[in-house]
Structures are given as C-alpha cells and as structure tokens.
C-alpha positions in Angstrom: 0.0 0.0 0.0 1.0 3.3 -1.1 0.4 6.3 0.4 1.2 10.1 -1.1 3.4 12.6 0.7 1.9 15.6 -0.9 1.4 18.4 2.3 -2.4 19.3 0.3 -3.1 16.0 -1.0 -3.9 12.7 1.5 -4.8 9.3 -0.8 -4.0 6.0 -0.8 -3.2 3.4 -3.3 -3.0 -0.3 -3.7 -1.5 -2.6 -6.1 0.5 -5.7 -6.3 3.7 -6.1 -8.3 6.6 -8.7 -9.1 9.3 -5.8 -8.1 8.3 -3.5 -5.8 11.0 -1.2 -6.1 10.5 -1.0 -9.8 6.9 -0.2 -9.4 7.4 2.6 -6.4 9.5 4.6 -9.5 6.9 3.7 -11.7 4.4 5.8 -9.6 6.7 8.2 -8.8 7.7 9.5 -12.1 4.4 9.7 -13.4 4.4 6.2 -15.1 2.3 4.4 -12.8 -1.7 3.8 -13.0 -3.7 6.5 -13.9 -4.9 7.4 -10.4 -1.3 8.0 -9.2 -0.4 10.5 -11.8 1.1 13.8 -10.4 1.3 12.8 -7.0 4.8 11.4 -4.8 4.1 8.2 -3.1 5.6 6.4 0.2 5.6 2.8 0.8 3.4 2.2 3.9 2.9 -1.6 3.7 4.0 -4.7 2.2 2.9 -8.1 2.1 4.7 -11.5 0.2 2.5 -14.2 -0.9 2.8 -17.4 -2.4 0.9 -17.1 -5.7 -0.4 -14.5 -7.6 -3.6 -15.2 -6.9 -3.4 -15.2 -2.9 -1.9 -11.6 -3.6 -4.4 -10.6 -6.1 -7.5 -11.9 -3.8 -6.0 -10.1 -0.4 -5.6 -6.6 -3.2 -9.3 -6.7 -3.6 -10.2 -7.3 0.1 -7.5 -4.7 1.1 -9.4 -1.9 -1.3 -12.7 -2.6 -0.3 -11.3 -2.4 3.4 -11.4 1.3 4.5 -11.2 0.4 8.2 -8.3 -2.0 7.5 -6.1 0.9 5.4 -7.1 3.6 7.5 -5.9 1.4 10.8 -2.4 0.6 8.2 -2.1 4.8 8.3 -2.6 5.0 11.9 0.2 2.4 12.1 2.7 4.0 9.5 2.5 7.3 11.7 3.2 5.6 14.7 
C-alpha cells in the first residue's frame, strides 16, 4: 500500500507487483496507473504471498477495506 506525501493531498493506493522497487518509481515518475499520476508516493505496507492469486485476492479485500487501510495509516504514523 501506497500512500502520497503531498502536504495538500492525502490518498491511498493499492496494487500488487513482481518488483516493488521498480513499481514505487513507476508511480513516482508519473508512469504508474492513472490514479497515481502527479502525486509522490511512500511505501506504507507490504505483504509477500505465495501465488499471484493469494496476492491478487487479499488486493481486492485490502481496497474494499477502508477500516483496515485507514488502521495501516494509523500504524505507519506511529
């Protein structure tokens, strides 16, 4: 889960990816999925899984969550 470090501008984003690091640039210079355009991002949780569809499955629960992200801030503030 991304979250952007923009002082005006609070969102978060989430996504799954082979290369993480790779990806994080991706977003970061403007590359990324549409709704990350124009914004800088911060990596504010990870998770490995073993198949792409375990990750996939825990994306979609994860972006339905609000609670569950919102409790993933809370934590990254900490």
């Amino acid at each position: 889960m991304l979250k952007s470090i923009n002082s005006d501008f609070s969102k978060t984003y989430v996504g799954y990816t082979h290369n993480l690091e790779a990806r994080l640039d991706k977003h970061n210079t403007n590359k990324g999925a549409k709704s990350t355009k124009g914004h800088k991002w911060v990596l504010i949780y990870k998770k490995k899984f073993k198949s792409k569809n375990e990750a996939m499955s825990f994306e979609y629960k994860l972006k339905k969550d609000k609670k569950k992200r919102k409790d993933i801030i809370k934590n990254f503030i900490k």
